[in-house]
Backbone as ProteinMPNN parsed JSONL, in Angstrom:
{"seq_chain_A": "XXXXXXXXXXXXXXXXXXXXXXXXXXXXXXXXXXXXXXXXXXXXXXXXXXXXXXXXXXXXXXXXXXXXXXXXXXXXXXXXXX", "coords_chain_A": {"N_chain_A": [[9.31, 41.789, 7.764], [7.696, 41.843, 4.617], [4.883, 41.466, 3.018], [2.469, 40.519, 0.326], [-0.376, 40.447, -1.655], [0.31, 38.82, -3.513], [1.399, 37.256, -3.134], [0.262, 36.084, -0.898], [-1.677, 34.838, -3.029], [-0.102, 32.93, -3.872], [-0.388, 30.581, -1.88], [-2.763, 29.821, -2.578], [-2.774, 29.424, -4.88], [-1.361, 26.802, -4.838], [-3.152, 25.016, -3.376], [-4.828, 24.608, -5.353], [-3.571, 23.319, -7.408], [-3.373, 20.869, -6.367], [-4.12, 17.573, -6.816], [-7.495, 16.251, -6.701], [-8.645, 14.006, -6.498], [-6.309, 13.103, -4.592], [-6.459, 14.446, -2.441], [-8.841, 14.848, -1.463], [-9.842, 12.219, -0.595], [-9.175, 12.322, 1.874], [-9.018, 14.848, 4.803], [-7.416, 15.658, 6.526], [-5.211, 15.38, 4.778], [-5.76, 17.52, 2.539], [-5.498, 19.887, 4.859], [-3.005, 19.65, 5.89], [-1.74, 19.749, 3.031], [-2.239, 21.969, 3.225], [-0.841, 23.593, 5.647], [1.513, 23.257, 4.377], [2.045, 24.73, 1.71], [1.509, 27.413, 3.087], [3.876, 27.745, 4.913], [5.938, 26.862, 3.172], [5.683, 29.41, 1.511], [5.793, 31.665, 2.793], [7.142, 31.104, 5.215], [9.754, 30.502, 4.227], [11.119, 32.503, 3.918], [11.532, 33.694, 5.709], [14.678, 34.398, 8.238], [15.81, 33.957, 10.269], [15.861, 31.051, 12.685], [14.015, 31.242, 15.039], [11.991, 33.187, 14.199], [11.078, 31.66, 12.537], [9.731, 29.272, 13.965], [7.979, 30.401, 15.464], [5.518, 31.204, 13.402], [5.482, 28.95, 12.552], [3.988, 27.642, 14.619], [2.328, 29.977, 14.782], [0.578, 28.906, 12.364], [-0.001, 26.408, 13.788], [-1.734, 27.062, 15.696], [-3.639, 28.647, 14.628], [-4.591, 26.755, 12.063], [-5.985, 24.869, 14.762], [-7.562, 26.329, 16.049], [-9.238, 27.295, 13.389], [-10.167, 24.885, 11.977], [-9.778, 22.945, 13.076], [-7.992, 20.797, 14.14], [-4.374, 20.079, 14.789], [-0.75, 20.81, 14.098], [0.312, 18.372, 14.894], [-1.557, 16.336, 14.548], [-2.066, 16.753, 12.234], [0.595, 15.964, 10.67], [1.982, 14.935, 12.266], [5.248, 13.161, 14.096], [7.122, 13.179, 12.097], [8.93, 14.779, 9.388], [6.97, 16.821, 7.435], [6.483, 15.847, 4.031], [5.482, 16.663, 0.317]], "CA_chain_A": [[9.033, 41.105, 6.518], [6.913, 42.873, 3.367], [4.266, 39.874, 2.064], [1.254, 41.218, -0.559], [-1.188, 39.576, -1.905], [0.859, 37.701, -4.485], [2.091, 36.002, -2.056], [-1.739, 34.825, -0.483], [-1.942, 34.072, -3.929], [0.44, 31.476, -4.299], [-0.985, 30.106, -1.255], [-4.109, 29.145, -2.962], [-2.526, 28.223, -6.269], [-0.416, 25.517, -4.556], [-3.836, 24.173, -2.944], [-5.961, 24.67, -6.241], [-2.752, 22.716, -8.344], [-3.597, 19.423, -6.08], [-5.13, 16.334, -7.004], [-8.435, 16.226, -5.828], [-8.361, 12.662, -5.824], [-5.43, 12.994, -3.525], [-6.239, 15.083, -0.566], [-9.946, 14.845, -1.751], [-10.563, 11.245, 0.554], [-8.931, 12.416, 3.501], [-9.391, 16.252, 5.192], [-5.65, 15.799, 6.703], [-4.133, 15.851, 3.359], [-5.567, 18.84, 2.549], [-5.011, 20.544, 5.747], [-1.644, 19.364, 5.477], [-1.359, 20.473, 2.065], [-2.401, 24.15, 3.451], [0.041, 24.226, 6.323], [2.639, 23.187, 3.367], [1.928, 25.997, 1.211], [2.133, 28.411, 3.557], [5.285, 27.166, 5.219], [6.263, 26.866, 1.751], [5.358, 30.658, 0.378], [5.698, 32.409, 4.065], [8.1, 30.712, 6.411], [10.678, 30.241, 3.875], [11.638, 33.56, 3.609], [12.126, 33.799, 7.49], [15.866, 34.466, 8.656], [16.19, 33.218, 11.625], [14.831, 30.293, 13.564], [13.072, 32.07, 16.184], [11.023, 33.871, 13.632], [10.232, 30.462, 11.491], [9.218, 28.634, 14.936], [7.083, 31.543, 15.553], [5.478, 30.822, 12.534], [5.09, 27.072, 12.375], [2.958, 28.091, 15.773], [1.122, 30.353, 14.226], [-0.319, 27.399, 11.754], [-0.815, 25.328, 14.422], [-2.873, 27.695, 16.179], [-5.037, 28.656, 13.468], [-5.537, 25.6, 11.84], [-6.555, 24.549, 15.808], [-9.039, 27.157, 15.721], [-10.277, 27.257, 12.664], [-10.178, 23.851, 11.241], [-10.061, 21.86, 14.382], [-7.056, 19.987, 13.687], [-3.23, 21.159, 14.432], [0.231, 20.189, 13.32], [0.753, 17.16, 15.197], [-2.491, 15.622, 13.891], [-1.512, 16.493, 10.473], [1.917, 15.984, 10.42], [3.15, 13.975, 13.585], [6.132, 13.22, 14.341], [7.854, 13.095, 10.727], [8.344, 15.561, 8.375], [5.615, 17.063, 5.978], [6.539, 15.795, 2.277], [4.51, 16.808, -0.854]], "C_chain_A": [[7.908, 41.823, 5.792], [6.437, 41.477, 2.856], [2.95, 40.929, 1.463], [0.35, 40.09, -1.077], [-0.957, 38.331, -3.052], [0.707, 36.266, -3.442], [0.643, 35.061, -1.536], [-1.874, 34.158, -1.774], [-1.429, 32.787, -4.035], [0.013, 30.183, -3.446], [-2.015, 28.714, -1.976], [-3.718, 28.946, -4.443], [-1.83, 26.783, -5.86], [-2.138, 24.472, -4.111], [-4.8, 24.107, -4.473], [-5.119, 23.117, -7.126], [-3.129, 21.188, -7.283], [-4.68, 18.846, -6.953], [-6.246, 16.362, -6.713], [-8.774, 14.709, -5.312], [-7.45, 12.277, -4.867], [-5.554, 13.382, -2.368], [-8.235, 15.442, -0.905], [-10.898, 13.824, -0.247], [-10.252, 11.953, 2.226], [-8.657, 13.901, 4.316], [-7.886, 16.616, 6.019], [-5.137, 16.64, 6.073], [-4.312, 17.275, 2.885], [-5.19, 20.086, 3.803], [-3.201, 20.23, 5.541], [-0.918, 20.293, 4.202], [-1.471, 22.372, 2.531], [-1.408, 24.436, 4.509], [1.511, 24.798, 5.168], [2.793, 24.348, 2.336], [2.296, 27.177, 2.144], [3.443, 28.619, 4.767], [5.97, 27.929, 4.065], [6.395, 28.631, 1.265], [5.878, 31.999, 1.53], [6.872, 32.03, 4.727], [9.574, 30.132, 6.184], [11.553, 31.24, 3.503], [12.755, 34.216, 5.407], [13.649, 34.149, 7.456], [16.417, 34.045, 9.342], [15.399, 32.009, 12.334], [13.597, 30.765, 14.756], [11.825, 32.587, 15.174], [10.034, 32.409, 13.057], [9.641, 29.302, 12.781], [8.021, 29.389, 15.303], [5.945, 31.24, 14.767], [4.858, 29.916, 12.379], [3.935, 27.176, 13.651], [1.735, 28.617, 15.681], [-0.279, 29.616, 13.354], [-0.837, 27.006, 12.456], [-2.19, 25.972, 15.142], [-3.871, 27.795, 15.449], [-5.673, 27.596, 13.036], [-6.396, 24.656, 13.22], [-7.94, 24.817, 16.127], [-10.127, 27.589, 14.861], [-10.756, 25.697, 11.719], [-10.162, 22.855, 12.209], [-8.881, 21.059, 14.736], [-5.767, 20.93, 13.938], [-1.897, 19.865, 14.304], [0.375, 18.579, 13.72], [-0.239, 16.049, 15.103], [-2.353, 15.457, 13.153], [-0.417, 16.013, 10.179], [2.499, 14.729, 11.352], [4.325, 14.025, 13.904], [7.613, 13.602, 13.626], [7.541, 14.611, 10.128], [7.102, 15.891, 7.466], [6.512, 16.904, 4.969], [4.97, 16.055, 1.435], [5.145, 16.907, -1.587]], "O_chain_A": [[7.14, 42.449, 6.522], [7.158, 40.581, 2.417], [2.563, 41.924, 2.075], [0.523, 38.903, -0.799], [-1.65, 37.361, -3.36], [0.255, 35.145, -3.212], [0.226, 33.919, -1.73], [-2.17, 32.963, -1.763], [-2.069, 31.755, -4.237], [-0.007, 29.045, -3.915], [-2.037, 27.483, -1.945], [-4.453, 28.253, -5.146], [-1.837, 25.807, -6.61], [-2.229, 23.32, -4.534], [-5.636, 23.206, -4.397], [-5.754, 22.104, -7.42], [-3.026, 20.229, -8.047], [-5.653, 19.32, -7.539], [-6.002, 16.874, -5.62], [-9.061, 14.324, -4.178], [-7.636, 11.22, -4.263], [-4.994, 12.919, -1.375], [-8.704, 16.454, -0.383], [-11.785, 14.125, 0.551], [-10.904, 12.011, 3.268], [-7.428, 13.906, 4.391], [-7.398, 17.746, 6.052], [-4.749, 17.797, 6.231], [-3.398, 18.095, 2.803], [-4.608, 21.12, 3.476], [-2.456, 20.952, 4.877], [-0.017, 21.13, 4.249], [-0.951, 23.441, 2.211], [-0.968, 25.583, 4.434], [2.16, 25.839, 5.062], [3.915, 24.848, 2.272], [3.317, 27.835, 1.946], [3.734, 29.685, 5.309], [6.392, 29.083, 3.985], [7.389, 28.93, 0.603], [6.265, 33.096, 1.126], [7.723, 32.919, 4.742], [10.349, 29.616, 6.989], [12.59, 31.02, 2.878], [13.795, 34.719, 5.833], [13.974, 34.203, 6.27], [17.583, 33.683, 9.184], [14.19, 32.175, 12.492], [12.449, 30.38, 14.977], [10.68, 32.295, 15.517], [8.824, 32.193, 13.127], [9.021, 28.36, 12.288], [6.989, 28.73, 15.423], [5.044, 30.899, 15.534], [3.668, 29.954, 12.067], [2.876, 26.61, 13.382], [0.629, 28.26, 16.085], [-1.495, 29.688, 13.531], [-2.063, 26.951, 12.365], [-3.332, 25.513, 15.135], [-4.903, 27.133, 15.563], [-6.836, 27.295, 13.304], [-7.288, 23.865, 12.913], [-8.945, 24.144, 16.354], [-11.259, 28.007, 15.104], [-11.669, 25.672, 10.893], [-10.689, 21.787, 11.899], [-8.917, 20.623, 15.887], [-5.744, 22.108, 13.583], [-1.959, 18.638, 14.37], [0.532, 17.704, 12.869], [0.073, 14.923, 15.492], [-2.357, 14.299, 12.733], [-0.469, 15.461, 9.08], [3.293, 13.837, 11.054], [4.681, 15.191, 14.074], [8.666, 14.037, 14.09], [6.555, 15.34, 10.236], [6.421, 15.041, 6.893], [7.402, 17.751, 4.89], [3.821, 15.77, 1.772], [4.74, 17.053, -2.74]]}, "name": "protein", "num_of_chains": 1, "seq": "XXXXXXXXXXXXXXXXXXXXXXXXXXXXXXXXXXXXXXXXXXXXXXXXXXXXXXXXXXXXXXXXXXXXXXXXXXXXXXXXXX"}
């Protein structure tokens, strides 16, 4: 896969374009909102399952390690909607 910096960009336009009153009260929502973006901008390009599980892993890890928090805190059991 070929990703550039557009692409980081859109990242951080999808989190800039929120509410702040929306994912402002609760540190979830925005985590949430940031897995969703880059799901969204990254893991939708994927091909195969294997790669986009890969992937969804990668999130969790990171946001684990750097944010403290991983998918099944943010997310649970249900889908992510936004």
């Amino acid at each position: 896969y070929t990703f550039n910096l557009r692409d980081l960009a859109r990242v951080f336009q999808g989190l800039l374009r929120a509410d702040p009153k929306l994912v402002g009260s609760d540190k979830n929502e925005l985590f949430g909102l940031w897995m969703h973006e880059n799901l969204r901008v990254f893991q939708d390009r994927m091909v195969n399952n294997e790669d986009r599980e890969w992937f969804k892993q990668l999130i969790d890890k990171t946001a684990k390690d750097k944010m403290g928090v991983g998918w099944d805190e943010v997310v649970g059991e249900g889908r992510m909607i936004f």
